[in-house]
LORORO-981767 format. One record per residue (C-alpha): residue number from 1; residue in one letter; chain; x negated, z negated, y. Coordinates in nm, 4 decimals. Example, Ala and Ser with C-alpha at 12.3 -4.5 7.8 and 13.67 -1.06 7.14 Angstrom:
% residues 2
  torba  drendren  lodo         u         w         v
      1         A     A   -1.2300   -0.7800   -0.4500
      2         S     A   -1.3670   -0.7140   -0.1060
This chain:
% residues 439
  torba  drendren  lodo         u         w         v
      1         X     A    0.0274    1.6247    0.9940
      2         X     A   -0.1138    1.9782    0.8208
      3         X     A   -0.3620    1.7128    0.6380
      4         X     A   -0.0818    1.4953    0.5367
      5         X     A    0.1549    1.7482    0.3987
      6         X     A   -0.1078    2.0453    0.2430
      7         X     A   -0.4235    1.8288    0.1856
      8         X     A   -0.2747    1.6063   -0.1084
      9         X     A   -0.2991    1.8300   -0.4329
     10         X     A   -0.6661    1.7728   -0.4959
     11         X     A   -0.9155    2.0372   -0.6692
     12         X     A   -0.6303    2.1495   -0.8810
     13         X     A   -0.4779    2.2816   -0.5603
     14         X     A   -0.7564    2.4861   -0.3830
     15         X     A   -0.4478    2.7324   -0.1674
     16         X     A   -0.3268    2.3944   -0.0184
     17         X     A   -0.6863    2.2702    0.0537
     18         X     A   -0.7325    2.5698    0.2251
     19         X     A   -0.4470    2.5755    0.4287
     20         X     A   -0.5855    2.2198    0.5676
     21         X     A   -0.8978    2.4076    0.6327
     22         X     A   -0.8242    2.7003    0.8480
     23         X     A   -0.6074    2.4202    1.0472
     24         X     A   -0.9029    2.2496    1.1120
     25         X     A   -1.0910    2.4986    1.2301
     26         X     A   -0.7833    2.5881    1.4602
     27         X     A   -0.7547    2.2986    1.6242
     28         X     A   -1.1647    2.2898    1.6502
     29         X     A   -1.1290    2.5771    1.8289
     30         X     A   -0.8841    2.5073    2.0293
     31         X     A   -1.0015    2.2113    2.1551
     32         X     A   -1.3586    2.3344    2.2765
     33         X     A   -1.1731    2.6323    2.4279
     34         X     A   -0.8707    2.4104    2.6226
     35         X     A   -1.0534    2.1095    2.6646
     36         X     A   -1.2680    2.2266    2.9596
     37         X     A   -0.9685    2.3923    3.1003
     38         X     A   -0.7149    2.1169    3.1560
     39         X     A   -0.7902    1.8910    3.4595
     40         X     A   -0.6533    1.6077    3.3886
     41         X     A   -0.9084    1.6050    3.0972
     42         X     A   -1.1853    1.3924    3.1377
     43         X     A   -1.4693    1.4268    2.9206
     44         X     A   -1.6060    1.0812    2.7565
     45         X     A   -2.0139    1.0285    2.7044
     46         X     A   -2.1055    1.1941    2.3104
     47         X     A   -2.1173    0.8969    2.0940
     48         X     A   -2.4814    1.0064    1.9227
     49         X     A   -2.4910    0.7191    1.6915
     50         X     A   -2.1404    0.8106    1.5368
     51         X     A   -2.1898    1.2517    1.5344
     52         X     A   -2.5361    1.1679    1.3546
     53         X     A   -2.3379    0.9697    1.0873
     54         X     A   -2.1216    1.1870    1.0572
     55         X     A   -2.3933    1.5234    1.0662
     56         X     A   -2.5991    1.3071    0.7577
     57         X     A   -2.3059    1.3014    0.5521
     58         X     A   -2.2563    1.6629    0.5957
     59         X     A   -2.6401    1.7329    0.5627
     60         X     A   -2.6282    1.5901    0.1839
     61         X     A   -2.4215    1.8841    0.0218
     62         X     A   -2.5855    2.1089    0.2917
     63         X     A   -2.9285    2.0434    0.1597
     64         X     A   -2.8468    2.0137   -0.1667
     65         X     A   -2.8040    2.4336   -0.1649
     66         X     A   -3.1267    2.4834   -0.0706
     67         X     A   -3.2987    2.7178   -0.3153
     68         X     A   -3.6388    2.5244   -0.4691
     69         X     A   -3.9594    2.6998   -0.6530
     70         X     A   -3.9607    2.6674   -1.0227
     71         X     A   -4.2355    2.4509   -1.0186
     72         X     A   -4.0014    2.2161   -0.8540
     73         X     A   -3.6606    2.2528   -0.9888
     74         X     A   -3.8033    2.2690   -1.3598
     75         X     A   -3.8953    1.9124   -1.3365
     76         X     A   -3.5971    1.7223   -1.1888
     77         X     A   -3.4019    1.5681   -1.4174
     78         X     A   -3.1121    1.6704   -1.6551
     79         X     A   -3.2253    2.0375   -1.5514
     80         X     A   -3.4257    2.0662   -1.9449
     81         X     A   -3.1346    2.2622   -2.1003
     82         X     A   -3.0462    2.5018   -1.7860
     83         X     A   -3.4650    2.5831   -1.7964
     84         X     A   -3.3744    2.6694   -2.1574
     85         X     A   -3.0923    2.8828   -2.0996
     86         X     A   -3.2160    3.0995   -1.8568
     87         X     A   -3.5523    3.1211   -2.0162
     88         X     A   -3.3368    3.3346   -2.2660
     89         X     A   -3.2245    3.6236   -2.0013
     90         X     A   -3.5553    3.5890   -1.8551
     91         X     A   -3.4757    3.4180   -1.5284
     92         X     A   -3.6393    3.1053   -1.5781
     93         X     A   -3.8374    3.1585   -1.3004
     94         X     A   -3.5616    3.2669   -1.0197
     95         X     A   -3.5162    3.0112   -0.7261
     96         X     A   -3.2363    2.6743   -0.7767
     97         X     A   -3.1055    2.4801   -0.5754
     98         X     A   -3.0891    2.0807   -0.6535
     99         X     A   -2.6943    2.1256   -0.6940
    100         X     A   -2.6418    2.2111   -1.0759
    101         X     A   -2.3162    2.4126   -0.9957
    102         X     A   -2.3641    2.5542   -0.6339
    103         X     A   -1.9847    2.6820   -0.6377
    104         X     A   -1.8594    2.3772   -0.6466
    105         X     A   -2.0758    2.2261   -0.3584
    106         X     A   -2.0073    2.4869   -0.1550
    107         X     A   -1.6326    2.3502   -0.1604
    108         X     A   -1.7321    2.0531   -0.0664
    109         X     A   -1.8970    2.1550    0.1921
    110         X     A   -1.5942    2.3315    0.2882
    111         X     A   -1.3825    2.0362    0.2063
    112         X     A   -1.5674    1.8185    0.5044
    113         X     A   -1.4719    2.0088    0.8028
    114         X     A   -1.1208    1.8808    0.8185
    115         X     A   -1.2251    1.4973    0.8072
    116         X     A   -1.5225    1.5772    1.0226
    117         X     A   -1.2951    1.7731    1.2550
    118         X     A   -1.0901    1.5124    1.3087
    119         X     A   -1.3742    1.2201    1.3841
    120         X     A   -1.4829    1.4253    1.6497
    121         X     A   -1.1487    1.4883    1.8087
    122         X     A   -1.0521    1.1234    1.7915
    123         X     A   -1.3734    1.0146    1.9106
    124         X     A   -1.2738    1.2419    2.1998
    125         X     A   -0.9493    1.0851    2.2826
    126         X     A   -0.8832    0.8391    2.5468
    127         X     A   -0.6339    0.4980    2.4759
    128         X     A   -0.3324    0.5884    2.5554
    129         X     A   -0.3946    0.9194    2.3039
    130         X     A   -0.5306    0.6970    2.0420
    131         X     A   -0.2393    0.4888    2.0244
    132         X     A   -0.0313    0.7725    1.9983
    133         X     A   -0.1888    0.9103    1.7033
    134         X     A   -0.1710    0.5403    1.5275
    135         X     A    0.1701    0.6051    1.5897
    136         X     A    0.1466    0.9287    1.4190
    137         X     A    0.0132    0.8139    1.1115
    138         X     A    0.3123    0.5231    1.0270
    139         X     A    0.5839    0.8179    1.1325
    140         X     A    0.4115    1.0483    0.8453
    141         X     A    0.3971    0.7815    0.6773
    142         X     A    0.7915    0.6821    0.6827
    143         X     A    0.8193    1.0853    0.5980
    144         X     A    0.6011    1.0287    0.2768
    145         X     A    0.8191    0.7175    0.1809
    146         X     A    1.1363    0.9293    0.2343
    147         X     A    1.0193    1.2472    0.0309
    148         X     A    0.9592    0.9733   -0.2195
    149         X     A    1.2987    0.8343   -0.2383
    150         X     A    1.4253    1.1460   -0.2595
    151         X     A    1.1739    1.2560   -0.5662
    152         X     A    1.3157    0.9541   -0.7315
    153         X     A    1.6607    0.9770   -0.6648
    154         X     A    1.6470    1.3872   -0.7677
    155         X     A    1.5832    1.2190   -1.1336
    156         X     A    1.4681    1.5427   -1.4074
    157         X     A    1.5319    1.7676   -1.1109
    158         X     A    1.2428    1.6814   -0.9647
    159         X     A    1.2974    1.7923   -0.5693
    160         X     A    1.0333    1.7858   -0.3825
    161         X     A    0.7520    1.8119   -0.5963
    162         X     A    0.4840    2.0027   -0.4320
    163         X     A    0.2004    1.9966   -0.7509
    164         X     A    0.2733    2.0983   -1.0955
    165         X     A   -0.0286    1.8488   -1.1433
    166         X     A    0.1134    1.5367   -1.0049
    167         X     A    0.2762    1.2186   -1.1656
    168         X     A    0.6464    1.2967   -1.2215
    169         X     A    0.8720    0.9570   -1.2918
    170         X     A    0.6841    0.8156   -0.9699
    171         X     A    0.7285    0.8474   -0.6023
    172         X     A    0.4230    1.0295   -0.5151
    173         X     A    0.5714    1.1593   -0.1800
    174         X     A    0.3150    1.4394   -0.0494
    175         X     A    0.0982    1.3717   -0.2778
    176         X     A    0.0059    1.4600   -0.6492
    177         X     A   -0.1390    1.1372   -0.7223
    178         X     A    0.0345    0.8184   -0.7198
    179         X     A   -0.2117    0.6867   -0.5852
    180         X     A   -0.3561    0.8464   -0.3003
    181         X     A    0.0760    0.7835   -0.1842
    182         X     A    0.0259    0.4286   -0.2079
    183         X     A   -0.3177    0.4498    0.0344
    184         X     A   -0.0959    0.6353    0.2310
    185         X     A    0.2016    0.4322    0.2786
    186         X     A    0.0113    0.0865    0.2798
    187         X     A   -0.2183    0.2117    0.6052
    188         X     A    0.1232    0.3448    0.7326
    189         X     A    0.2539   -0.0073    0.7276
    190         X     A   -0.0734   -0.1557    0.8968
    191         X     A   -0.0482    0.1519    1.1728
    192         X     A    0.3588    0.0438    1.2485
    193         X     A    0.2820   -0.2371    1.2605
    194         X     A   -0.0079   -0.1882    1.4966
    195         X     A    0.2108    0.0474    1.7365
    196         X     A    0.4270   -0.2259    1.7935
    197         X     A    0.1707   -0.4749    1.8656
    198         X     A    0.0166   -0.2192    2.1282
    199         X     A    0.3879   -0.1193    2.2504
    200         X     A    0.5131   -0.4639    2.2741
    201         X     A    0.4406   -0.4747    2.6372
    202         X     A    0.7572   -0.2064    2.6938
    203         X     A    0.9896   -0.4511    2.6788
    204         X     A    1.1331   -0.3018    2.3099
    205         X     A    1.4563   -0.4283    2.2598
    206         X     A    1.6073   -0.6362    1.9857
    207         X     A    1.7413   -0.3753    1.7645
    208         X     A    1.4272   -0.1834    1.8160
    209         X     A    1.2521   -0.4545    1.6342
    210         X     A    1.4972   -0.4738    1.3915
    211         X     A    1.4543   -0.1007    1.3119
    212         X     A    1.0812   -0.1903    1.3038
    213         X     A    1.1148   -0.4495    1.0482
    214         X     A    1.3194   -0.2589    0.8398
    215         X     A    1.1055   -0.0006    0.8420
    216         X     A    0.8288   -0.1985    0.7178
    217         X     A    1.0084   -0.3592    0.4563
    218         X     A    1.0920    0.0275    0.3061
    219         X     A    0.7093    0.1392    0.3186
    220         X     A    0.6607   -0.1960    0.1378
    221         X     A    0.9271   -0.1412   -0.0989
    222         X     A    0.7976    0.3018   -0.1640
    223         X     A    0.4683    0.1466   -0.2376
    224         X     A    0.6553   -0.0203   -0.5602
    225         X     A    0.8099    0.2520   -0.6555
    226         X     A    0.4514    0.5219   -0.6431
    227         X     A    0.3905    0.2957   -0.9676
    228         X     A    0.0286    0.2108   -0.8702
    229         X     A   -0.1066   -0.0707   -0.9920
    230         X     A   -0.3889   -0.0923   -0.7617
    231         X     A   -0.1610   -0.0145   -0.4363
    232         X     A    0.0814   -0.3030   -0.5232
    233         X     A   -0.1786   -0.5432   -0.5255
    234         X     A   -0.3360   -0.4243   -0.1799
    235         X     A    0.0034   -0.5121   -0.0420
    236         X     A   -0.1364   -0.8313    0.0791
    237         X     A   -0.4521   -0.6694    0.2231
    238         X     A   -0.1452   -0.4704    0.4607
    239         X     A    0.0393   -0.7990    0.5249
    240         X     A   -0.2831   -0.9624    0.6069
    241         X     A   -0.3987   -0.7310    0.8666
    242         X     A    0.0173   -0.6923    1.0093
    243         X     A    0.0339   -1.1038    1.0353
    244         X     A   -0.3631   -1.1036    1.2277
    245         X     A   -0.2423   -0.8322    1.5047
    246         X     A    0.1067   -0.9627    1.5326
    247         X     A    0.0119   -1.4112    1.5104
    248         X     A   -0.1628   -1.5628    1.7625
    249         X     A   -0.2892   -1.9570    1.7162
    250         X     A   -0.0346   -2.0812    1.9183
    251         X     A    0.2246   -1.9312    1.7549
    252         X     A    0.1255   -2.1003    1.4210
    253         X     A    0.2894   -2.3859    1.5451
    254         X     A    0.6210   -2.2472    1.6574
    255         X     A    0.9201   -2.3409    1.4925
    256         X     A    1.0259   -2.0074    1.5780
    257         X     A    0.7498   -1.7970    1.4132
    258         X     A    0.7784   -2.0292    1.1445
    259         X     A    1.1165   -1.9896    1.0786
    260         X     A    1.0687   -1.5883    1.0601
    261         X     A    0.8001   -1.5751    0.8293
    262         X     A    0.9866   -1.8138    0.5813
    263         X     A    1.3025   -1.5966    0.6761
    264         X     A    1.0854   -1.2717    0.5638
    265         X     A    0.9278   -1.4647    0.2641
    266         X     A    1.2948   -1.5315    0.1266
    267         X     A    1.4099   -1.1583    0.1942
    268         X     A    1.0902   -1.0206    0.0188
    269         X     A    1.1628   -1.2661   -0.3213
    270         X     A    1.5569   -1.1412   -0.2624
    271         X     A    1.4517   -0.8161   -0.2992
    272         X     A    1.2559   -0.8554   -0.6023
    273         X     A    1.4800   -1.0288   -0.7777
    274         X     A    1.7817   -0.8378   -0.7156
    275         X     A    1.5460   -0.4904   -0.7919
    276         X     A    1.3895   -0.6583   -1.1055
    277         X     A    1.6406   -0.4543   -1.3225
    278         X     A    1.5786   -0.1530   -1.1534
    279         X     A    1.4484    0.1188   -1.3895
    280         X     A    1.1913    0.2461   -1.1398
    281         X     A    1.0736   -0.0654   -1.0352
    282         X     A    1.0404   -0.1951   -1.3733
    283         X     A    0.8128    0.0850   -1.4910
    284         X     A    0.6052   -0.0469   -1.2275
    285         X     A    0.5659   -0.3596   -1.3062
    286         X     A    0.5520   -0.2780   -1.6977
    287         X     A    0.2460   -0.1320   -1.5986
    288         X     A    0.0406   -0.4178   -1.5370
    289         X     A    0.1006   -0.5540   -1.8721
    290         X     A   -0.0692   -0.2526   -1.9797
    291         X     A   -0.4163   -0.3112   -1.9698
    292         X     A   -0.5624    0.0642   -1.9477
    293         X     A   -0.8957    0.1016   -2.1410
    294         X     A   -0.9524    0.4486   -2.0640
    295         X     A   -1.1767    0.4146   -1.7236
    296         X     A   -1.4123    0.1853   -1.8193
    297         X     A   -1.5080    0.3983   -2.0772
    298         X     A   -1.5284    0.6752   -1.8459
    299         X     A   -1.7519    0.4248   -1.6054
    300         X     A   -1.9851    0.3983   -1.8932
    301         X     A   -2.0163    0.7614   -1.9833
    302         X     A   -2.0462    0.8377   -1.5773
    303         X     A   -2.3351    0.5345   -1.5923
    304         X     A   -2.5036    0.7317   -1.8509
    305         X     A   -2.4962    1.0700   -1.6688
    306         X     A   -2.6169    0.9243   -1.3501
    307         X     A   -2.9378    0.7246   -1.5482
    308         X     A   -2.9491    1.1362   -1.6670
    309         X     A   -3.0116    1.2693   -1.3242
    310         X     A   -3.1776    0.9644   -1.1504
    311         X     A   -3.2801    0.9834   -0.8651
    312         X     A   -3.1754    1.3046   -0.7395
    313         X     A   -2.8497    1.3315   -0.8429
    314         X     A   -2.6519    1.6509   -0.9875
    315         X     A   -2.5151    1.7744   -0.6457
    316         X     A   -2.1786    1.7461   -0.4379
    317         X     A   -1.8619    1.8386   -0.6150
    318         X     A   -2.0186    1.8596   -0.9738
    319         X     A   -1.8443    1.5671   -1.1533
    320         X     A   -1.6349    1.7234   -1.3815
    321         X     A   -1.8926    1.9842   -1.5928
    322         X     A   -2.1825    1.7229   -1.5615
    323         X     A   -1.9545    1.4371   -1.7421
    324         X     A   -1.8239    1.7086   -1.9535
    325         X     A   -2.1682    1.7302   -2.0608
    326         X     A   -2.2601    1.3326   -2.0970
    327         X     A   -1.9179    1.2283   -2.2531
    328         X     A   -1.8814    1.0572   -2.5744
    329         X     A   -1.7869    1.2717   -2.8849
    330         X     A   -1.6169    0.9747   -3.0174
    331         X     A   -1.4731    0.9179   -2.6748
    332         X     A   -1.3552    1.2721   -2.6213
    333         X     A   -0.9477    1.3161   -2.5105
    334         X     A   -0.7366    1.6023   -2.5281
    335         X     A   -0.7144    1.6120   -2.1599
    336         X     A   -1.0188    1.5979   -1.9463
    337         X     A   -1.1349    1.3899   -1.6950
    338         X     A   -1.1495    1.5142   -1.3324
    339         X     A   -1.3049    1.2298   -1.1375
    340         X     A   -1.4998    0.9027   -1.2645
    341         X     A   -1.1490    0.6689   -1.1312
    342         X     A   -1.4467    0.4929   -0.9230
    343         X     A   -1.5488    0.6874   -0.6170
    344         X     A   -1.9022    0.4754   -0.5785
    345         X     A   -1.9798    0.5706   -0.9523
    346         X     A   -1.9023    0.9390   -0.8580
    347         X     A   -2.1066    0.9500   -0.5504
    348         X     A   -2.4094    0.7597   -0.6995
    349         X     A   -2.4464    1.0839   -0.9588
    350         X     A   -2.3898    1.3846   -0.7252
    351         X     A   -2.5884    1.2191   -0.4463
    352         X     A   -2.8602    0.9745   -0.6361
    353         X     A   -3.0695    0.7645   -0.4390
    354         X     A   -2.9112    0.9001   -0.0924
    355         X     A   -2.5557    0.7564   -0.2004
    356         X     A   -2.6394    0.4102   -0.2171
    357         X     A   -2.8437    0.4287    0.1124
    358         X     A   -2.5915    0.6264    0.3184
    359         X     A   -2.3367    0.3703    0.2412
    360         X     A   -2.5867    0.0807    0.3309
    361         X     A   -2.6113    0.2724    0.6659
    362         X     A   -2.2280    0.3219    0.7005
    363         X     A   -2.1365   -0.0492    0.5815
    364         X     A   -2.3820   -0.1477    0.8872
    365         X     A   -2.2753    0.0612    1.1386
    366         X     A   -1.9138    0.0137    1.0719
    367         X     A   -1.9576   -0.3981    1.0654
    368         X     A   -2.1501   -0.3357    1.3845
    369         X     A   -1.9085   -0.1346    1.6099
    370         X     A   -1.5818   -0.3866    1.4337
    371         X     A   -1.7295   -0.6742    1.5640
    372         X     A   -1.7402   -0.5307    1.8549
    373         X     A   -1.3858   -0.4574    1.8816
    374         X     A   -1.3133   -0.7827    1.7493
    375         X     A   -1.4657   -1.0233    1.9278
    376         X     A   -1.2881   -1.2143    2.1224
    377         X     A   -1.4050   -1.1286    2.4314
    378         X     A   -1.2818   -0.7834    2.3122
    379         X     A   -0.9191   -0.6899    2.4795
    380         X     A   -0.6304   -0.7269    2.2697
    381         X     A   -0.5525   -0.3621    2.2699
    382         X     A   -0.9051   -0.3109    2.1251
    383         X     A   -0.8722   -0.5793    1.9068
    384         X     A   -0.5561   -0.4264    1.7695
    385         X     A   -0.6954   -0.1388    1.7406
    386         X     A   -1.0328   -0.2741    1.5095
    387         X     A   -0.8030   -0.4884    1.2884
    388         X     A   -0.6144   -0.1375    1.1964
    389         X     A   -0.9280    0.0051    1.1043
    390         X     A   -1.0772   -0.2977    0.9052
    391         X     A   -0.7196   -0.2959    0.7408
    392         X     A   -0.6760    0.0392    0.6450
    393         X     A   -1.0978    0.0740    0.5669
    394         X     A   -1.0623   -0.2376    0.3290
    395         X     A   -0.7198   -0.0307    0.1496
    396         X     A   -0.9590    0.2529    0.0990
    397         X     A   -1.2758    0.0862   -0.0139
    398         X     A   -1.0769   -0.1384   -0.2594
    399         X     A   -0.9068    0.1307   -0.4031
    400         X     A   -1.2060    0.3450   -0.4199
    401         X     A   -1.3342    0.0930   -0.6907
    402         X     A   -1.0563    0.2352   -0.9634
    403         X     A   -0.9816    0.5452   -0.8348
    404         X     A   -1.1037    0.8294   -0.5981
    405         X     A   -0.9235    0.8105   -0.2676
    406         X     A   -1.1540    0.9972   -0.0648
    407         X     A   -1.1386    1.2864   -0.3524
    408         X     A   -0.7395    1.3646   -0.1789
    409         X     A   -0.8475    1.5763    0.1573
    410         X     A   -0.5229    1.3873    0.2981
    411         X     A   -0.7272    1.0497    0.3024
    412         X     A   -1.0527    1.1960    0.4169
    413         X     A   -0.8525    1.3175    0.6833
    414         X     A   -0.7110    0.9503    0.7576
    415         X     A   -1.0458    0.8214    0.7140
    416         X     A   -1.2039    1.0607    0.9503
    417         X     A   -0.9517    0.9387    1.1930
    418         X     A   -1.0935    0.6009    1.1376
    419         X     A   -1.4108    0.7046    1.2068
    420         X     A   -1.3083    0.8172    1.5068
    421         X     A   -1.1516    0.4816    1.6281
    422         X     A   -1.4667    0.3237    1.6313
    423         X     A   -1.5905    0.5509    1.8310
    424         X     A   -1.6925    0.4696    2.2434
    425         X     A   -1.4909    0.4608    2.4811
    426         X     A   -1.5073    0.7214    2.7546
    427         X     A   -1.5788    0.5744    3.1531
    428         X     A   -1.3669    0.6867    3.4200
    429         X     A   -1.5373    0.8897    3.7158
    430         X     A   -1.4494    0.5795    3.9454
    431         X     A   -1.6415    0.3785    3.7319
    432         X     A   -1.4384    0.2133    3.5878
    433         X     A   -1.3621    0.1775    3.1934
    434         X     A   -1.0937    0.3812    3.0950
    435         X     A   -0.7647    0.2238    2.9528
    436         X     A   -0.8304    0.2425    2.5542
    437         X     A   -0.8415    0.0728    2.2430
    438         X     A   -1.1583    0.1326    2.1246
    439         X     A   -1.5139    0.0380    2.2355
C-alpha cells in the first residue's frame, strides 16, 4: 500500500521515494525478525534460481560504482570529453567508476530495495497469503480509480493532487503520470477479477457478483478517463486475461455464458455512447487523432547516445544528462526530457550489452516457470494465479515500449510482486504440498 500511495511521483519526487524506502526496509526487517518467531510459520525451501535473478539485476548498478584505473576508464566510450575536463584541474588520473554520474546510480541502487523487498517476501508467502495480496492489489486499485474521480470531479481545484509534476485535466489517481495510473488500474482489473475466480468456491452470493461486476466496469471506465492512449488500448489485453481465468471450454457453449457476454458487450457500447459527449472522455479519445511526433525523435536521439557508449553503457539512472548531451540542437524543446518514453531504449544505454542479455535471461525464466503454472496439469488455483501474472507482465512490457513504467517505484513494486508469484511453492512438514497458487 506505502508503494502504491508514496512511490508514484517519480525522480521529481525523491521525499516520496524515500518514504517507500525506509518502508521497505521496515517490513525487511520485520519479517526476518518475526518470521522465525511465529509458529504457525512455516518456512518454504529458498527459490535459488529466482534470488539469483533477482541479486544480477541488483549487481548491474552495484558494479557499475566500482572505481576503475585510468588506463581503463580513459578508453571506454563517450568518456573523451570527461578525460578532457578533468585533465584541466589536474585529476585526470583519479579513479572512475563505469557510471558517468555515480549520484544518480546510487539512487537507483537505492530505488531497488523496495521491488526487491517485496519479491522476496512474496516468494515467502504461502497460497492462501498470496491470494490475499492479489486481493490487495484490485482494492488499491478501486482506491486509485476513486481518488481519480474525485481529481476529475474537483475540476481547477484540483483535490487530490499529490505532484506538482503530474498531468492535471486527467485522472492520474496516486500517480503523477497518467500513465503509470492506467498500468495500475488495468492489472487491478485482471487481480479482481482473479480474486473472484480463486474465491468463487465461497459460495459468493448474487449481489456480491454484481458488486464485482460493477466494480470492474468502473476500473474499466477510470482507465478512460487517465487519458492514456497506450492504457486504453491494453484494455483488451485485461479483458483477455479476465475472460481466460473466468471461461472454461464448456462454457463456450452455454446459452447462459453466452447470453452474459453479449449482455456485457451491449452495456460496454451503452456506455460509450451515452459518455461520447463527455468532456473528459472526449479529450481522451481526441487524443488518438493526435499523432504525437515527439518520442520517436527522442528514440532516435536515445539510439544515437547508446551507439555513443556501446557496449558498456553510461550507468544506472543516467538518462537524463547523457541525452542532454546527445540531443539534437534542431530538436531541442523548452522542456526537457526525463526518460527515453521506451524503457528497453533506456536500459540498452545505461546497461549496454548486459541489458539485452539480462532480459534474454528474464524472458526465459519467466516463460519457463508460466508454463509451469499453466499447464494443464497445473491446478486451477495455480493456473489462476499464472494467467494474472502473464496478464499484468504483458500490461507492463507493452507499455514499456512507449513509455517507462518500471521508472514509477509504484510499478516496480507491483512487478516485484510478480516476481514473487512465480516463485516455488513451499512443502508442508507432512509432506505434503502446501495449499497455494504458485509452483
Amino acid at each position: 500500500m506505502v508503494a502504491i500511495v508514496f512511490g508514484g511521483g517519480g525522480t521529481p519526487s525523491p521525499s516520496t521515494e524515500l518514504v517507500v524506502e525506509f518502508a521497505a526496509l521496515a517490513a525487511l526487517v520485520a519479517w526476518v525478525w518475526l518470521a522465525p518467531r511465529d509458529r504457525s510459520y512455516l518456512s518454504p525451501p529458498v527459490d535459488w534460481p529466482l534470488l539469483i535473478m533477482a541479486a544480477i539485476f541488483a549487481a548491474i548498478p552495484l558494479l557499475q560504482l566500482v572505481p576503475l584505473p585510468p588506463s581503463i576508464w580513459h578508453h571506454l566510450p563517450g568518456r573523451e570529453v570527461e578525460v578532457q575536463a578533468l585533465a584541466l584541474v589536474g585529476r585526470a588520473d583519479s579513479w572512475m567508476p563505469l557510471s558517468e554520474s555515480p549520484p544518480r546510480t546510487i539512487a537507483s541502487v537505492l530505488s531497488l530495495m523496495p521491488p526487491l523487498t517485496m519479491l522476496f517476501m512474496v516468494s515467502r508467502l504461502r497460497g492462501r497469503d498470496r491470494i490475499t495480496l492479489i486481493g490487495v492489489m484490485a482494492l488499491l486499485g478501486l482506491a486509485a480509480a476513486t481518488v481519480g474521480v474525485l481529481q476529475l470531479a474537483s475540476g481547477n481545484a484540483n483535490w487530490l493532487r499529490f505532484y506538482e509534476f503530474t498531468h492535471h485535466g486527467f485522472a492520474t489517481g496516486f500517480q503523477a503520470n497518467r500513465n503509470a495510473d492506467a498500468d495500475i488500474l488495468l492489472i487491478a482489473v485482471i487481480a479482481a477479477t482473479a480474486w473472484a475466480a480463486l474465491g468463487v468456491r465461497s459460495g459468493w452470493s448474487r449481489q456480491v457478483q454484481v458488486l464485482l461486476v460493477a466494480a470492474l466496469l468502473f476500473l474499466v471506465l477510470s482507465v478512460v478517463l487517465t487519458g492514456s492512449r497506450t492504457g486504453v488500448a491494453l484494455i483488451s489485453v485485461a479483458v483477455i486475461a479476465a475472460a481466460a481465468m473466468l471461461l472454461r471450454k464448456s462454457m463456450l457453449r452455454s446459452w447462459k455464458v453466452i447470453a452474459a457476454g453479449l449482455t456485457g458487450l451491449a452495456v460496454i457500447g451503452a456506455s460509450a455512447y451515452l459518455l461520447s459527449n463527455n468532456t473528459r472522455v472526449g479529450q481522451t479519445l481526441g487524443r488518438f487523432s493526435d499523432v504525437e511526433a515527439i518520442r520517436p525523435e527522442i528514440w532516435k536521439d536515445t539510439v544515437y547516445a547508446i551507439g555513443q557508449h556501446w557496449p558498456v553503457g553510461s550507468g544506472i539512472g543516467t538518462f537524463q544528462p547523457i541525452f542532454a548531451a546527445s540531443e539534437r540542437l534542431e530538436f531541442v524543446r523548452p522542456d526537457f526530457s526525463n526518460r527515453a518514453h521506451n524503457d528497453y531504449l533506456e536500459f540498452l544505454l545505461e546497461a549496454g550489452v548486459v541489458a539485452p542479455l539480462f532480459i534474454l535471461v528474464i524472458v526465459i525464466f519467466t516463460g519457463v516457470r508460466l508454463t509451469r503454472m499453466l499447464m494443464q496439469k497445473a491446478a486451477r488455483d495455480r493456473r489462476i494465479a499464472g494467467i494474472f501474472v502473464l496478464g499484468s507482465l504483458l500490461v507492463l512490457l507493452m507499455h514499456s515500449l512507449v513509455d517507462y513504467p518500471e521508472r514509477s517505484l509504484s510499478l516496480a513494486v507491483v512487478s516485484g510482486m510478480l516476481a514473487g508469484l512465480l516463485g516455488r511453492v513451499g512443502i508442508e512438514r507432512s509432506g505434503r504440498r502446501s495449499e497455494g497458487v504458485v509452483g
